[in-house]
N, C-alpha and C positions, 0 to 999 in steps of 0.2 A: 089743940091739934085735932082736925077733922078726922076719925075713925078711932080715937084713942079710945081706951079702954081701962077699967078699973082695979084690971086683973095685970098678972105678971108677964109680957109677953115673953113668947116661946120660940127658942131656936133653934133649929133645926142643923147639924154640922156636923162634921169630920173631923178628927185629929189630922193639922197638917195642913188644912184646904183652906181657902180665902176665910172661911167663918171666922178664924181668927181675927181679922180686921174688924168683925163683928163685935165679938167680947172685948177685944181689946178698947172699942170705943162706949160697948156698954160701961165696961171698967172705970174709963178714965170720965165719961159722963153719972157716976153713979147710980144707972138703970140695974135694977137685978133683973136678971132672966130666969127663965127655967130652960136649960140648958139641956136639948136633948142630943145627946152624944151619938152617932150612928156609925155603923162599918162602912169603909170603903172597897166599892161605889154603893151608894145604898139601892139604885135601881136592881143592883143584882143579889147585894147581900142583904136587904132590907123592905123583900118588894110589898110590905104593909106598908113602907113609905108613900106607897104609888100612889095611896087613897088620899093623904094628904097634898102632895107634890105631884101629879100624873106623870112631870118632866123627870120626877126622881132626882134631881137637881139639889146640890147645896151649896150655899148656905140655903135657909128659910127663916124667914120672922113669919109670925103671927102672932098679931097684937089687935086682941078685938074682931075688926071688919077689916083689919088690914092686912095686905099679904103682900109680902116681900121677897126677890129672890136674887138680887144684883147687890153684892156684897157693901161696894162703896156707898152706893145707895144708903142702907140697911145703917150701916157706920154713921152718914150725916143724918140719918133720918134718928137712931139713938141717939147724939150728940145735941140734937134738939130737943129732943124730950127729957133728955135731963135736965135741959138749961144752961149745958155745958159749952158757953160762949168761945171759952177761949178754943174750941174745938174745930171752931169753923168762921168761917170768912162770910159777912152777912152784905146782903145789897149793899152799895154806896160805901163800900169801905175801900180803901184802896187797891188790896190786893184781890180784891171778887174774884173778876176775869184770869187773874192768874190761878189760883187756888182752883174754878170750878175745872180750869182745863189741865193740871196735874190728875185732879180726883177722875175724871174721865181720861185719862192717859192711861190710869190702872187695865181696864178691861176691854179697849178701843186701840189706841194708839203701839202701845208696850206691849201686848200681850202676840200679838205676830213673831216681832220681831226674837221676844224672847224664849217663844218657841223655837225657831230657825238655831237662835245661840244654842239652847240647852242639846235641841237635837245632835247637829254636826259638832260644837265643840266639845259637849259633854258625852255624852252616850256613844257616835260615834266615834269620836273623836280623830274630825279633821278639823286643823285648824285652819284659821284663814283671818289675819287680821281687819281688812274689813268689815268683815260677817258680827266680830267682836264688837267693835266700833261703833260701828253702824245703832246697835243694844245699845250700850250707855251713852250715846251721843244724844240720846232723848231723854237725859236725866241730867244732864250735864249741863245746861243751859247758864249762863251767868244771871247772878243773882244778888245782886249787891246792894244794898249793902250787907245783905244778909244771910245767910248760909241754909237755911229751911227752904222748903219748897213757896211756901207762901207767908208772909208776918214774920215774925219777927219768935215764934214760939209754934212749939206742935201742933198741926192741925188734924182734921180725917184724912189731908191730902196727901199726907207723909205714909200714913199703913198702906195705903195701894200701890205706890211705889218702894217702901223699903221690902217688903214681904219678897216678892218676886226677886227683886236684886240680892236681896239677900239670900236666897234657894240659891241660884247661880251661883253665890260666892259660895255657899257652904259643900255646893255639888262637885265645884273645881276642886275640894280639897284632895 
């Protein structure tokens, strides 16, 4: 892989925040990291972060000459360096197109709308059934024969969407 490196890459993350989609696919790819745990937000509570990140932004990899800062990225971009096939949907496989546009559903697609839900029906809490709807109508697509977002077994494309869905379910409690 062009930029790889010899060394252990480094992550940069929050308790709590997308990073986890990070470790979780370091985990299941068997990548170690060096795991650098930070307060949240770190722009405000870590601003030696700034020297590395200027955005102050997490997650972060740094692996080598490569720098990474978009979580789902980070996840397929670990899942290949480990080798860890069953992680990801490669060209020419059936489900590609489907799989690439779950994993960009995480930070593009989803991420609007489940702000609007978490606002109004959690915090404020007005509710309004299509506002709810509307959220997991983008997750709910049929799938048949199979129940995963993509294949037939877990990919990267399942932590950008269950993560977020699952804040909302845990928030409504």
């Amino acid at each position: 892989m062009a930029g790889e490196s010899q060394t252990t890459p480094i992550l940069y993350t929050c308790a709590g925040s997308r990073g986890l989609r990070c470790t979780w696919a370091a985990q299941e790819a068997g990548v170690e990291l060096d795991l650098r745990m930070l307060p949240f937000p770190p722009r405000h509570k870590a601003p030696e972060y700034l020297e590395t990140n200027p955005l102050g932004t997490i997650p972060m990899l740094v692996d080598g000459d490569t720098q990474m800062t978009e979580s789902c990225a980070i996840a397929h971009y670990l899942a290949i360096k480990g080798g860890a096939h069953h992680l990801f949907v490669a060209p020419g496989e059936a489900d590609y197109g489907e799989y690439l546009d779950y994993t960009y559903h995480a930070d593009a697609t989803i991420t609007f709308p489940q702000t609007v839900y978490m606002r109004f029906a959690l915090f404020e809490k007005v509710t309004s059934r299509p506002l709810s709807s509307a959220c997991f109508s983008l997750i709910s697509r049929p799938h048949e024969p199979h129940t995963l977002l993509a294949r037939r077994e877990v990919t990267s494309s399942e932590s950008p969407i269950a993560l977020p869905t699952s804040r909302i379910a845990m928030r409504g409690r």
